[in-house]
N, C-alpha and C positions, 0 to 999 in steps of 0.2 A: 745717400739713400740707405734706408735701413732694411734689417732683412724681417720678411715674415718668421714669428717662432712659433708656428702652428705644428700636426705632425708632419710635413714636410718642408724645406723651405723653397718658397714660392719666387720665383722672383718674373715680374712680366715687365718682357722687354722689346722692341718693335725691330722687324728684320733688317729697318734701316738704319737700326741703331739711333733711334730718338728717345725723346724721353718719355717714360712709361705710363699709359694712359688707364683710367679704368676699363672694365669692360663694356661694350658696348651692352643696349636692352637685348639686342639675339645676337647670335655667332656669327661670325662671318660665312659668306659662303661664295663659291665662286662667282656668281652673278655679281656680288658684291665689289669683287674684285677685279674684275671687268669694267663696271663703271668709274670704277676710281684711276683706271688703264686708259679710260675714256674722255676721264674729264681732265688727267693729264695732257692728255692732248688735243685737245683746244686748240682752234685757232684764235688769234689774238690780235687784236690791228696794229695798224703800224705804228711805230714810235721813230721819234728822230734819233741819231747816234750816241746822242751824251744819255738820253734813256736806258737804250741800248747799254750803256758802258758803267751808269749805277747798276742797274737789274744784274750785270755779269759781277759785280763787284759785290752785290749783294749776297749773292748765290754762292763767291766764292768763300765769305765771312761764313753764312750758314754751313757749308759744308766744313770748316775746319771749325767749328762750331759741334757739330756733328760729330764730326772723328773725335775729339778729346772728350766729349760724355760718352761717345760708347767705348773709349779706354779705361773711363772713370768705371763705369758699369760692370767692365770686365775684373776688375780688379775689387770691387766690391763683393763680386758672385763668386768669385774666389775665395774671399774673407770668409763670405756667408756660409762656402761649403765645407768651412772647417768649425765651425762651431759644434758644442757638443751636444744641446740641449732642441730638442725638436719640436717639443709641446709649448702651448701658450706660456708667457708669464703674464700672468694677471696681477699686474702690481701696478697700482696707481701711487700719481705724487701723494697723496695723505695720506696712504699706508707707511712713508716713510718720515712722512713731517710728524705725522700723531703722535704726542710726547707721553710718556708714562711716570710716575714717579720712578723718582730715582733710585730708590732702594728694590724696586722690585725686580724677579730675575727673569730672565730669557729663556722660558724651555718651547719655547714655538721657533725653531728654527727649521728652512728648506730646507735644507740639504739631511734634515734627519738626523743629524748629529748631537747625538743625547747629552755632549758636556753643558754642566748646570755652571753659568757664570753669573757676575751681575751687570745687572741693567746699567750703561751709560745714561747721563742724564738726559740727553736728547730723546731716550727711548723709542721702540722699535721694532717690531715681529721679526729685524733679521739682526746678523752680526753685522759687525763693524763693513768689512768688506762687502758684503753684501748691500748694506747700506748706502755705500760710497756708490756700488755702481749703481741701484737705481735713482741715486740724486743725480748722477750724470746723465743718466736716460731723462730726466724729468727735466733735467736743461736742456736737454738737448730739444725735445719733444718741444717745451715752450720757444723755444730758438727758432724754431723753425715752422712755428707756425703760423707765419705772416706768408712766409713763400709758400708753406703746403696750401694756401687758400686761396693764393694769388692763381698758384698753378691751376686749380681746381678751376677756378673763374675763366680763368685763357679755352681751357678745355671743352666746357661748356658753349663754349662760342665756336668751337670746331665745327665744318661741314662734317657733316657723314659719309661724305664719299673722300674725305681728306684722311680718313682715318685708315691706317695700313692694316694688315691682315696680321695676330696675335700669336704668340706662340708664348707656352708655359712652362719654364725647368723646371725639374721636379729635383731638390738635392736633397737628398737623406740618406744617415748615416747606418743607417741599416743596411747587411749585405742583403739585398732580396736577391739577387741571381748573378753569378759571374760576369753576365757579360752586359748587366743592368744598372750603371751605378746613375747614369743621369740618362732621363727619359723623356723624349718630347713627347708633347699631345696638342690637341688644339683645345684653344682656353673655350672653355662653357661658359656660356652666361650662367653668374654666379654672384649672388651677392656677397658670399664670403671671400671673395677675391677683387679688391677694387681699389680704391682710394679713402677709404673711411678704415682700413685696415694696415695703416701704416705704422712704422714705432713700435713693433714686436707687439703686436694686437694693443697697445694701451690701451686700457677703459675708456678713454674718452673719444677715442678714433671707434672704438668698437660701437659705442653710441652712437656715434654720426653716423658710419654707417647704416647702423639699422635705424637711424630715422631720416636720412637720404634716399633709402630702400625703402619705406614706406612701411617699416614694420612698426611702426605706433600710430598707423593710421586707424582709425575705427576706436581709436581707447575713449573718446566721448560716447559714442554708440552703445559702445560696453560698459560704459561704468555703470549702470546701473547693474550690468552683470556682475559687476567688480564689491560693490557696497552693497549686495547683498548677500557677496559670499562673505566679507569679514562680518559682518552683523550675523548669519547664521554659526560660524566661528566661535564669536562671543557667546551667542547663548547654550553651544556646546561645553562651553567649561565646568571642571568638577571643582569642590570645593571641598577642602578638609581643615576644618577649625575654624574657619573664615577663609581662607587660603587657595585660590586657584593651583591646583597640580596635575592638570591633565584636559583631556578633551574627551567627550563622549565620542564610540567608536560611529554610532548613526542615530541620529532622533527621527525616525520614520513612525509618524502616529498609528499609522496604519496595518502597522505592523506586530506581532509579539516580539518586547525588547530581546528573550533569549541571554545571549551575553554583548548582543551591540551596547548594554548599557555600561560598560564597562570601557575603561580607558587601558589600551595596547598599547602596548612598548613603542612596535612597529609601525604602527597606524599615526601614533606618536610626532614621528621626526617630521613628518610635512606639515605639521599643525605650528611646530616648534621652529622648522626653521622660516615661517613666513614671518612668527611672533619679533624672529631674530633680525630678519631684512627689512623689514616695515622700518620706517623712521621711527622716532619716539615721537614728532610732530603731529605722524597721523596714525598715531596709536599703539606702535609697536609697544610690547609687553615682554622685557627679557625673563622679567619677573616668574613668569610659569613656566619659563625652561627652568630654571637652576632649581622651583620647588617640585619640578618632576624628577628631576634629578637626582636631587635630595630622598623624597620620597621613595622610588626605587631602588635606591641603595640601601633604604632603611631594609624594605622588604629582605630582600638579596641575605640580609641576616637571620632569614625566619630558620626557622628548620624545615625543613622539607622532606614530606613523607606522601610514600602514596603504595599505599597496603603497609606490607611488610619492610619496603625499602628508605633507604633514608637517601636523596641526592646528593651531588654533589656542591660543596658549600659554596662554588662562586657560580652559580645558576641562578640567572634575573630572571623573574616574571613573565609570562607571557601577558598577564594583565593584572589590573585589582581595578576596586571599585569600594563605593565607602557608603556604610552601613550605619544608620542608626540604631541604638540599643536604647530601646525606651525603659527596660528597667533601670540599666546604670543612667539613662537618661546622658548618651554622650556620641560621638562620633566613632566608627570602628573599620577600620581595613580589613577586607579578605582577599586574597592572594592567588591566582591561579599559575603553577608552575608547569601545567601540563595533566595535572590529574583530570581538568576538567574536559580536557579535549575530545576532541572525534577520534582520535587515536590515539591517548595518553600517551601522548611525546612531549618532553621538556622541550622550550623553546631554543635551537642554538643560536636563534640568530638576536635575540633580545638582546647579548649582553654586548654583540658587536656594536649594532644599533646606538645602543646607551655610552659607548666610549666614544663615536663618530657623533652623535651628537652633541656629547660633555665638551669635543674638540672645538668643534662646530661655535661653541656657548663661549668658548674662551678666545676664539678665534674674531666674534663679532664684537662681545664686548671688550675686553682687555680685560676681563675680570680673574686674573691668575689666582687668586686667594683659592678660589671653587677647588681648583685643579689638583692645590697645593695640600690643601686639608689632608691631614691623614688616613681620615675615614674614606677617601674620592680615594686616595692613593692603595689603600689594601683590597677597594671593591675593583680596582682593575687589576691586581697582582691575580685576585683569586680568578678571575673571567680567564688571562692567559694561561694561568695553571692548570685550570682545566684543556686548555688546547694544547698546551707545549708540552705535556708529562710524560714520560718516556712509555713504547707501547711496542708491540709486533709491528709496526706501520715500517714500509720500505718505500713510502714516499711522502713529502711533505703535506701532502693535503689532507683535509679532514675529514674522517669517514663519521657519516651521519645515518641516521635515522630515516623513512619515510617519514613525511608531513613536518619536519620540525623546522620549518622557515613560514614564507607569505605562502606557500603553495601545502597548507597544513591539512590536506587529504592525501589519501593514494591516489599517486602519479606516474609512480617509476622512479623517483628521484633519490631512491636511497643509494648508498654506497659514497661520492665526491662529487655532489653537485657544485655547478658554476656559480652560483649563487650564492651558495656559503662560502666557499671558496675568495672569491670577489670579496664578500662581508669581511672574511679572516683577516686577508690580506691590507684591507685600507684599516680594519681595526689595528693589526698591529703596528702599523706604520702611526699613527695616530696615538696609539700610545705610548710608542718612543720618543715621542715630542714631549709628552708630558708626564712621564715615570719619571722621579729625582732619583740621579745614583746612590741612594743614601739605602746602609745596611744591603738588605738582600735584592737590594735596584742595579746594580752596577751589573751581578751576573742575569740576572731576567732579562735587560737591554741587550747584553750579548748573544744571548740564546734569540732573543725574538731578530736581531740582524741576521743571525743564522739562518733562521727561519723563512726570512722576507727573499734573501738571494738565492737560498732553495726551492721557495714554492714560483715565485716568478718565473723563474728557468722552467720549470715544471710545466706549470700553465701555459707559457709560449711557445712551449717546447709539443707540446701531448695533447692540447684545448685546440688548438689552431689549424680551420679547415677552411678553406680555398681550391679555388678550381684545380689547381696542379696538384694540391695534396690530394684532394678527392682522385683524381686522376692516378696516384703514387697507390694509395691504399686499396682501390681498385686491383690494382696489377700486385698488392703483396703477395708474397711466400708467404705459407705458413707453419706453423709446428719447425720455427727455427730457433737452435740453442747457440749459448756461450755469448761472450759479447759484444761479437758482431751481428747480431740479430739486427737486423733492421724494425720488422714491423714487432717492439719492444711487449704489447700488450697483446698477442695475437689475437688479432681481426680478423674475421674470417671474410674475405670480399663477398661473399656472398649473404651476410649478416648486412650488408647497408640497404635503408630502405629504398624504394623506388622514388621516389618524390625528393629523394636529394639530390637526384642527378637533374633533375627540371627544374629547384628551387636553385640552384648553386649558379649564379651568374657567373660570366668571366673575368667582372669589375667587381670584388668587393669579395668577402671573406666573414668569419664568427669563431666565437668557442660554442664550442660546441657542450652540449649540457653536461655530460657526466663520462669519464674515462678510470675503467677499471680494469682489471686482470678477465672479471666476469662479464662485464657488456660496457657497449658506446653506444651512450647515447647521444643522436644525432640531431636530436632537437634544437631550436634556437629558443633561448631564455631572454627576452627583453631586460631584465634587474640585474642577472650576474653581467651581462655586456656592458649594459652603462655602467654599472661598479666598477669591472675592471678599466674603463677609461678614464672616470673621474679619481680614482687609486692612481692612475698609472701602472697598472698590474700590466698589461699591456702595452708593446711597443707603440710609437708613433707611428709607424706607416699600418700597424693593425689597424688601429683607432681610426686611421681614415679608411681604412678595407670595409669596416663596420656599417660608419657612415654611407662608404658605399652601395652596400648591400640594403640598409634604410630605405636609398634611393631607387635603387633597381627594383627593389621588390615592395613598393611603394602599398599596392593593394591588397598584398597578403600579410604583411604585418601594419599597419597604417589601416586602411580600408576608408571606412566613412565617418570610425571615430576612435582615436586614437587610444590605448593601443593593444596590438595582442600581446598576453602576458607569455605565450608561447606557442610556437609553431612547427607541425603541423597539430590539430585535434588528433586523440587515439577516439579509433571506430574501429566497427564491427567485433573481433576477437579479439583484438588490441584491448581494446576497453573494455570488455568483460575479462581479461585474464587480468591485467595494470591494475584499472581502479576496483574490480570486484561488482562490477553493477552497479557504479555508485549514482543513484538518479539526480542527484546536484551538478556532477561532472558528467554529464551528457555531450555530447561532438560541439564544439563550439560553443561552450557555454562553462561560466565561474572558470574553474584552474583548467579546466580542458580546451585551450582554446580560445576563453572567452575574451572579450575588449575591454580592459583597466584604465580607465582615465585619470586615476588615482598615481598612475606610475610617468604621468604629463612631463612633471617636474624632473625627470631623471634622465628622461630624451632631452629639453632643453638644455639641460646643465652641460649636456655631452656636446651636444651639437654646438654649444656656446665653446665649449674648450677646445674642442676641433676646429673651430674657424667655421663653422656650415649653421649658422643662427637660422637659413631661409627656411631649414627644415623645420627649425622648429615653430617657427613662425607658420609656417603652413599645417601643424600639425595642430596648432595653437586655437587657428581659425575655425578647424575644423569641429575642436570641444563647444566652441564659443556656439556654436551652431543650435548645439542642441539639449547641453548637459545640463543649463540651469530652465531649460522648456521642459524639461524631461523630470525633474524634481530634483538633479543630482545623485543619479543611482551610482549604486556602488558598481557595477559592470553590465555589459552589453552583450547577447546573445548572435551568435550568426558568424557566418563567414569575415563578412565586411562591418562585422560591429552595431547592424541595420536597427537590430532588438533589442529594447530593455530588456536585461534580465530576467528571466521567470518566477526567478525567489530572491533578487535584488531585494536590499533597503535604501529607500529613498532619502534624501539628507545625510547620504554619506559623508563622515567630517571630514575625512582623507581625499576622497575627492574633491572635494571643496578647496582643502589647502594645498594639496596637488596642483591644482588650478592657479592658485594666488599666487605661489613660489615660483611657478612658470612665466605667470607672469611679470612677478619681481626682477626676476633676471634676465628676461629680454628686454625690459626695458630698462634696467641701470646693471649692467653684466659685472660692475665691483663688486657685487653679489657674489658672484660665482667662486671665489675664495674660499667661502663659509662652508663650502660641500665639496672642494677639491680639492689635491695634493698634486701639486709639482711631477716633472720627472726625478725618478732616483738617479740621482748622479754617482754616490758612492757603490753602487751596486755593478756589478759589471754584467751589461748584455752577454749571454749568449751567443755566439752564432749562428742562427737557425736553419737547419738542412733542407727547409722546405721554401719555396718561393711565397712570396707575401705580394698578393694583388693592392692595386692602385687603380 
């Protein structure tokens, strides 16, 4: 039996020690278990003696039958609860069979470790070692899948009242509480907990499940939902020279274009990464990532001024868009770095974006060349340099700007938003795969490992609120010096809003949006949370607290159409001091609040890495419902997501490919690689003083 590598390990095991069933459709409950008390005892008619003396004989086989699996069992849940690594590995056999030329070199390695070697000729996204174990897992997986289906078979032919009452370990290496290290509960009916999730989640178990689960039922229904988002897709693309390099931000007729006619960074990567998942059979096009690529990094060389100021030289784009000049009679790029904004803020989050998706391009195709170029190689030296350069800062994180991410109005979010934060961290992780130690690379690698065991500590340490902490900072001292300070950024308890102590379940936990010397903000940010999961910026047992707070609080972040970009809305005085009267970000509505369908794809990817697909499958259903009835707006007004927008554009492209990528990975989750990173192994956790909810 192999163990789940989710963020806990899972292991489901029956009190009579047989062998481990999935879950039933509902939970068990005591009536249940009454019947099954009930239907043991039966009466039975009579039998002659030699009957009598197989049935005892039989009984006696099954029970030493019994004792030796559940010695096997104990001894396996033992192995399982010393391993190190808590999060999915999504490594199928043909990431490991897929051969590469021989000459080319390996800088995509898990474990993060920047040595540039060369490619064996078998070729391979990992090392050697690394290689060897997943060919053992790939044997072993096919080895044993004559019996995992036999089993399945036997099972299915079970009565329901033969089935015994379930219990769940919970093993993870995370301290959450002294006297907590392994925790019962009773198992939920759960599609990410079953029998389709065997083999340390493989791809193809992961598949089964979610089509044993019925989560690709209705995809006839939908296709035509489906083919008619890639066909509006295509006819979004821009062109420069004959050249696809980007996607129109919305083509709403109805609307004045403004700047939707122009092609965003950020808008960008859900456009690019469906191009990337999509087969080449049914159309995929790697082709317009690597020329968006390209293209931005051309820009990224302009000079950059706005008044009197020059920026700084490794700042990407927030957008361009391509200009005919009918005198030179030719093709022309203009470039928006921020000058053009609602708040002339450079964009921080583009150049993250642009190195997660460059990963992202090299990660699907094997196309290392891209990576390798020198030009690719000094437009990500400069992007770090601006974040790593020495400053007054006495914490790892990045202090920003209002408005210079997705949320590019006044919000409240200046000072270490979750958001960038999340961004920084998977960018940097992402570029240590692919910086060569060559010349001034050897020390920029060092500095940015510095950086990643700094800022994670940080973030898990300072980001992370749960029922106990909220309970802890409630009860802080304050105005405490030297450093034993406990409550480290004084909080004042009387500074936390009222609606966290009603939204804070007692299952499930977040980061919390922004933690500073000057305020905490206690908002929940939908983008910086699934970043920090899909990063691994976040521990395993977090990543499932997250999850579970998704679930708990199903209607206020979820509603009727997925999803709020942030919770709760600022109203009354709140929003007149925050946004300044802004009539766009009104209660519930665009960055206040409002419902992003656009951000589809960043829920499934998480929920896919966490082992919890049902959610996103149910969140999946729910877009399906209405988004391409509705034109495809770019967001939803109201509480529960009820309203189109007020000042929405319709044929959102981002929505659209929000849409497609969600769907690409629920239903072939080998996907899910292309936009996630591993746990850091060489990094060493923390200890965390605070209890972490399950």
């Amino acid at each position: 039996m192999s163990s789940f590598t989710s963020l806990n390990f899972l292991e489901v095991t029956n009190e009579a020690g047989a062998a481990p069933r999935p879950p039933s459709s509902t939970p068990f409950s005591e009536d249940s278990e009454k019947e099954v008390e009930a239907s043991s005892g039966k009466e039975v008619e009579p039998v002659d003696s030699l009957n009598l003396i197989d049935l005892q004989q039989k009984e006696e086989r099954t029970t030493l039958i019994e004792e030796q699996l559940s010695e096997t069992l104990e001894k396996e849940s033992d192995q399982v609860s010393e391993k190190s690594s808590d999060f999915i590995v999504f490594r199928k056999c043909k990431f490991a069979e897929n051969s590469l030329p021989s000459q080319e070199k390996n800088i995509f390695k898990d474990d993060g470790v920047s040595e540039y070697v060369e490619k064996p000729s078998s070729g391979s996204l990992e090392t050697d070692n690394v290689k060897s174990t997943n060919n053992e897992k790939c044997q072993d997986s096919v080895g044993n899948e004559e019996s995992y289906t036999s089993q399945e078979e036997n099972e299915s032919t079970e009565k329901p009242e033969e089935k015994l009452k379930k219990t769940v370990r919970v093993h993870s290496n995370e301290n959450i509480s002294d006297n907590t290290s392994v925790a019962h509960t009773s198992l939920k009916s759960c599609a990410s907990v079953g029998t389709g999730f065997e083999k340390n989640f493989e791809l193809n178990s992961i598949l089964s499940a979610i089509r044993s689960n019925g989560f690709l039922e209705g995809s006839a229904e939908n296709g035509a939902m489906v083919e008619e988002a890639w066909e509006t897709i295509q006819k979004s693309y821009v062109y420069y020279k004959g050249k696809p390099v980007g996607t129109l931000a919305a083509m709403d007729p109805t609307a004045e274009a403004l700047n939707y006619n122009q092609v965003f960074v950020r808008d960008f990567v859900p456009s690019g990464l469906a191009c990337l998942m999509r087969s080449a059979s049914a159309g995929g096009d790697p082709v317009i990532v690597k020329n968006f690529l390209l293209k931005t990094l051309h820009l990224q060389g302009w000079e950059k001024r706005i008044d009197n100021f020059t920026l700084g030289e490794g700042v990407m784009p927030a957008s361009f868009k391509v200009l005919y000049d009918s005198h030179r009679q030719k093709e022309t790029l203009a470039a928006d770095f921020g000058g053009s904004a609602i708040g002339r803020v450079a964009p921080v989050d583009s150049g993250f974006w642009w190195i997660i998706l460059l990963r992202s391009y090299t990660k699907c195709t094997q196309d290392y060349t891209l990576s390798e170029m020198p030009e690719v190689q000094r437009g990500m030296k400069l992007i770090l340099n601006l974040c790593l350069s020495d400053g007054f800062d006495t914490f790892p994180t990045l202090l920003c700007a209002a408005g210079c991410s997705m949320i590019d109005r006044r919000m409240g979010i200046y000072g270490y938003p979750i958001e960038v934060q999340a961004l920084f961290y998977f960018a940097l992780r992402c570029s240590r795969q692919m910086l060569k130690p060559e010349r001034d690379g050897k020390e920029l690698i060092e500095r940015i490992n510095n950086r990643i065991t700094a800022l994670s500590y940080h973030i898990q340490k300072y980001y992370w609120l749960d029922f106990t902490q909220l309970n802890n900072i409630y009860r802080y001292k304050t105005e405490e010096y030297s450093h034993t300070a406990v409550n480290n950024f004084n909080v004042i308890p009387e500074s936390i809003p009222d609606w966290v102590f009603d939204f804070m379940p007692l299952r499930g936990g977040y980061l919390i949006g922004n933690v500073s010397p000057a305020r905490t903000d206690f908002r929940w940010f939908l983008v910086g949370n699934c970043i920090a999961i899909l990063s691994s910026l976040v521990t395993p047992a977090q990543a499932t607290a997250i999850m579970d707070l998704i679930e708990e609080r199903w209607e206020d972040l979820i509603g009727e159409m997925p999803l709020k970009i942030v919770y709760p809305a600022l109203e009354g005085h709140d929003w007149r001091t925050v946004t300044g009267f802004d009539p766009k970000n009104t209660r519930w509505s665009y960055h206040n609040g409002g419902t992003w369908p656009a951000l589809i794809w960043l829920l499934t990817a998480a929920c896919i890495k966490t082992g919890r697909p049902q959610i996103a499958k149910r969140a999946i259903e729910l877009t399906e419902q209405r988004l391409s009835k509705n034109g495809w707006p770019e967001y939803y007004d109201g509480k529960s997501g009820r309203y189109v927008g007020k000042q929405t554009r319709k044929y959102q492209t981002w929505s659209i490919s929000g849409y497609l990528v969600a769907k690409l990975m629920i239903e072939n989750p080998a996907n899910l690689p292309i936009i996630s990173l591993e746990d850091e192994k060489r990094i060493s956790k923390p200890k965390l003083t605070r209890s972490i909810s399950f």
